[in-house]
N, C-alpha and C positions, 0 to 999 in steps of 0.2 A: 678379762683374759680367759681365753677358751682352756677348758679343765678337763682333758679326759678322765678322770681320777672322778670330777662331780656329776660328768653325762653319762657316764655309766652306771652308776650306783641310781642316779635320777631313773634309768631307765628300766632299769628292777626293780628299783620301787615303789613306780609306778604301773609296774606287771605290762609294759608296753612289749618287753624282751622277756626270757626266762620263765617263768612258772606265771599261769595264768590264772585269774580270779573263777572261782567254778558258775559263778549268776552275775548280770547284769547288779542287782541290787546290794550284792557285792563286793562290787569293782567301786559302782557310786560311794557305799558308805567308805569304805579303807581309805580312799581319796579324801573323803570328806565333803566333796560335791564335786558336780564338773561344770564348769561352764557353758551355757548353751543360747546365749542367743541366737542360733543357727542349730536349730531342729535338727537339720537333718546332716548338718556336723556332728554336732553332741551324739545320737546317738550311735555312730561312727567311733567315734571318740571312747562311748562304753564297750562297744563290740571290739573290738580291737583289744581290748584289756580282757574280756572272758573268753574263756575252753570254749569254741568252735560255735562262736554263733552268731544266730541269721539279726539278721534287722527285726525281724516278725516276732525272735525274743526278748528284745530291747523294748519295743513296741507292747508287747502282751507286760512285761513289767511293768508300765505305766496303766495300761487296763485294769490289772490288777490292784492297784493304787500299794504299791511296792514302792515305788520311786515317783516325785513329781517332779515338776517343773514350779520353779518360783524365781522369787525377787532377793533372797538373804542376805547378799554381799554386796554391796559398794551400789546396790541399786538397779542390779543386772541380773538376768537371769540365771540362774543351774539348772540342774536336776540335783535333787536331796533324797535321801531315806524319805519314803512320806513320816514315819514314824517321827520325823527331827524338823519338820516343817517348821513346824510352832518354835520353840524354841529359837530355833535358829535367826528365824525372822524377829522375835523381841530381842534376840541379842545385836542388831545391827540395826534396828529401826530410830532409836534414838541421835544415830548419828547423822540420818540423812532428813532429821527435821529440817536442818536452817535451810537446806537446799532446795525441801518441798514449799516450804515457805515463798521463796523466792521466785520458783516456777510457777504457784499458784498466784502468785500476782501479775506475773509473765503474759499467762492465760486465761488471767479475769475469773478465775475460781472461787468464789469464796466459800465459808463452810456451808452456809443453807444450800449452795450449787451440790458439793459433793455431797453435805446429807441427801438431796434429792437423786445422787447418782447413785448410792449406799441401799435407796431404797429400791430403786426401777430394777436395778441388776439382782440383787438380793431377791425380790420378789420372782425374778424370771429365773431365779438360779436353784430354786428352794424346792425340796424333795429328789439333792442329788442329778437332778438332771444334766447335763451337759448342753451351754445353747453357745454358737459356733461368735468369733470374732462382729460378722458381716451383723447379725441378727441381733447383736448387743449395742452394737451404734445404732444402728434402726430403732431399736427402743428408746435410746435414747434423743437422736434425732425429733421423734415423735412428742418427744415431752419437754422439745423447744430449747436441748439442752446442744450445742452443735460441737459435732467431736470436729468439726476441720482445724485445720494448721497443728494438729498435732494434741490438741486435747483429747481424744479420745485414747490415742494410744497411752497418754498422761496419766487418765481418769483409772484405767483399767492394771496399769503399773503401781499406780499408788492406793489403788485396794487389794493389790496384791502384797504390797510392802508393809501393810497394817494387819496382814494377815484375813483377810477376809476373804479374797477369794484364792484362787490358785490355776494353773490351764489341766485341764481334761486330757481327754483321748482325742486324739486327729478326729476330723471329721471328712474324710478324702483327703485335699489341700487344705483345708481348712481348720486353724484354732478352735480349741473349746475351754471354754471354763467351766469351774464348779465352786460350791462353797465349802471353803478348806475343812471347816469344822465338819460337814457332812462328810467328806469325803474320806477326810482321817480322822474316823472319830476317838480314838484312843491316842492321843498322842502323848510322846514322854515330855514329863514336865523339870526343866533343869531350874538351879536357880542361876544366876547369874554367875558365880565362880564356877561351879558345877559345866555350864556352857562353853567358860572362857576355857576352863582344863579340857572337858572335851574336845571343842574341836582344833586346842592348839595338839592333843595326842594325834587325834585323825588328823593335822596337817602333816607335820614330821615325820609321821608315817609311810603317808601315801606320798608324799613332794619331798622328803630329805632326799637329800642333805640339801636345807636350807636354812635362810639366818631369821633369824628374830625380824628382821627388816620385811621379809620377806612373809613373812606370815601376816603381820602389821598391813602388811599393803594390800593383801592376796582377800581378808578380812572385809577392810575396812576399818580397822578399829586404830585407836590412837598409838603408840609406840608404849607406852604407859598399861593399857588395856590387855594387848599380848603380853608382854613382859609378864605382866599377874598371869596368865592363862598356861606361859610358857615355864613360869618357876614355878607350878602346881606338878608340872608334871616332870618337871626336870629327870626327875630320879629316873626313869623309864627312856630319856634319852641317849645318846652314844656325842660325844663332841669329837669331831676331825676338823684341824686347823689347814686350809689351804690357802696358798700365798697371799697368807696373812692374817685371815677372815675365818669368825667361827661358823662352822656348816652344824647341823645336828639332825641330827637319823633318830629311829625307835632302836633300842638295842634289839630287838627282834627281828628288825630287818631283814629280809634276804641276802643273802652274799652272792656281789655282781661277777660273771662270770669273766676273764680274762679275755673276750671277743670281742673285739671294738668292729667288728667288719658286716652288724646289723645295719639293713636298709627299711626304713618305716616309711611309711606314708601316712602322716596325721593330719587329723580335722585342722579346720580354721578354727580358730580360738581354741584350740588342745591347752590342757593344763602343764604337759610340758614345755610350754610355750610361756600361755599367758599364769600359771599358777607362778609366778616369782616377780620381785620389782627387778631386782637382775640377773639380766639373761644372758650375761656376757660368758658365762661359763659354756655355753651350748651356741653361740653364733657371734661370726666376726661380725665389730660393732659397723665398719662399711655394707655391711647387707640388713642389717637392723628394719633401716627405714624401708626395707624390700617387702616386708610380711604385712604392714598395711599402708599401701604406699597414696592413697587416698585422701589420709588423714579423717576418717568419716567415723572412725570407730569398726572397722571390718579389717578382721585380721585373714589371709588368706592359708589357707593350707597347707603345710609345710613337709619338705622332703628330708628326712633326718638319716645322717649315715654314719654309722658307729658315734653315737652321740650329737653329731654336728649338725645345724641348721645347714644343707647347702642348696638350697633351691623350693620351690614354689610349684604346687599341682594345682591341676583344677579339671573337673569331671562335668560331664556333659548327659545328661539319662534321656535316651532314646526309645521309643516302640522297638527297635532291635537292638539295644544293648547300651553299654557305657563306652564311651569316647574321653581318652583321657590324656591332657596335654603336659606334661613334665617341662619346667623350666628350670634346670639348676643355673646355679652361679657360674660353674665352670665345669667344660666338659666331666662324662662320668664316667669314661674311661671304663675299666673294667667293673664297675658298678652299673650300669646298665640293666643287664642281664637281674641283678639282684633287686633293682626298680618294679623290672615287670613282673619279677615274682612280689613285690608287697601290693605291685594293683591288681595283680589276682585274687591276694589275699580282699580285695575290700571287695571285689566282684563276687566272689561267692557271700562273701556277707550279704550283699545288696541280693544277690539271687539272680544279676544279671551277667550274660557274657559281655565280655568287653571286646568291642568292637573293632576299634581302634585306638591305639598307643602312638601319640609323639615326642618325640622328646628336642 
């Protein structure tokens, strides 16, 4: 049931609306990660959340090795504090053994295959260097090991998942990796309770008001696993009951303003989307199946107005600018106007004019 009471509080405390995060690095840790299988979503997805900024500081963030790219949750990628990398990743990697298991039999992997992959990569990764996507199947090609049908992409997720490697800086279009430990050499060491209370405060925080369920799912971790992570930190919580269901915030929260008449344009896979198991508080459940209507695992980019999922963007980057096609559910009536002002907002991110607007 759609909740303006929870898409509004969601939207401040996610600093999508009202007071913005001052860095890129920032916005990621209070979040607790974002999701980014879609590069150049995610980083959309950070700018949008800080004080006035370009793609170029989202980008210089990860040069910086301030923020990566990894695999921590459910098997998928974020962007994390680099400093929480580690951590992060032994806190969820236990749970996607039986799964690696299964895949590595899928794709005829066994461990002499991957210790041979551990080596060839590791070798061509070592002294910090960054070597692009294309140039790491080649290596491995070379040494009779074949990434097709999907093993490659397999091979290089699941040393990511074990913490061994992590992605770099772009190289043009192109991926790069690095070796985690080179790259973040200082990293914080949690134990395992320590982890679970961590990042169930960064979730509550940055995604309350949400349930226990929802953190559980958002994780990966068991219902059991949260629950311990979620009553370490209880005390530091706020509980609001909405038609029926316990929601819970950080008592420090920001206080969401009385304006329900924000118009956003957010990434595909946005945390205010995909950070919840439900989402019914922010989008009627007849448009649900609208945001990845594929079923492929590709969520598309959503047009949110005073809290509400009502339609579907998608942008086009041109030598002379952005081309951007708006699809809502239902006309937008005097909301319009307030659309083309949030694709301008992503055009000056991007650094480009926009070219054209349909709606």
């Amino acid at each position: 049931m759609l909740s303006q009471t929870i898409a509004n509080q969601r939207l401040y405390n996610q600093r999508i609306t009202g007071m913005k995060h001052v860095s890129p690095v920032e916005a990621v840790r209070e979040l607790g990660a974002v999701q980014a299988q879609d590069y150049h979503q995610a980083v959309w997805g950070i700018g949008l959340r800080t004080q006035s900024a370009k793609i170029s500081d989202v980008e210089q963030a990860v040069i910086d090795r301030r923020i990566v790219l990894t695999w921590p949750m459910r098997g998928t990628i974020f962007f994390v504090p680099a400093e929480d990398a580690k951590w992060m990743l032994k806190l969820t990697e236990s749970r996607l053994h039986t799964n690696d298991k299964k895949k590595q039999a899928e794709l005829e992997l066994d461990e002499g295959t991957l210790h041979q992959c551990r080596t060839i990569i590791g070798n061509a990764l070592r002294g910090c260097s960054p070597v692009s996507r294309p140039r790491l199947m080649e290596l491995l090609e070379e040494a009779g090991i074949s990434t097709k049908n999907g093993r490659g992409y397999y091979i290089l997720g699941y040393l990511g998942r074990t913490g061994m490697i992590c992605f770099g800086p772009h190289e043009g279009k192109q991926q790069s990796f690095v070796l985690l430990d080179e790259w973040v050499p200082n990293p914080r060491e949690l134990s395992l309770e320590e982890s679970l209370a961590e990042l169930a405060l960064r979730y509550f925080t940055g995604h309350g008001p949400a349930t226990i369920q929802d953190f559980a799912w958002w994780v990966g971790l068991t219902l059991t696993e949260a629950k311990r992570g979620f009553e370490a930190v209880q005390s530091n919580l706020r509980l609001d009951v909405v038609n029926g269901t316990e929601y819970w915030s950080a008592v420090t929260g920001p206080a969401a303003s009385a304006d329900t008449d924000s118009a956003v344009l957010l990434p595909g896979f946005d945390e205010y989307y995909l950070g919840y198991k439900d989402r019914s508080a922010i989008i009627e459940s007849e448009h649900d199946a609208k945001i990845a209507p594929f079923r492929n695992g590709v969520f598309q980019p959503i047009m949110v107005a005073g809290g509400e999922v009502v339609g579907i963007w998608k942008r086009e980057i041109k030598r002379s600018g952005i081309e951007i096609t708006l699809s809502p559910f239902s006309p937008l009536g005097d909301r319009k106007e307030a659309f083309r002002e949030a694709a301008k907002h992503y055009s000056d991110f991007m650094g480009l004019p926009i070219t054209r607007i349909e709606s």
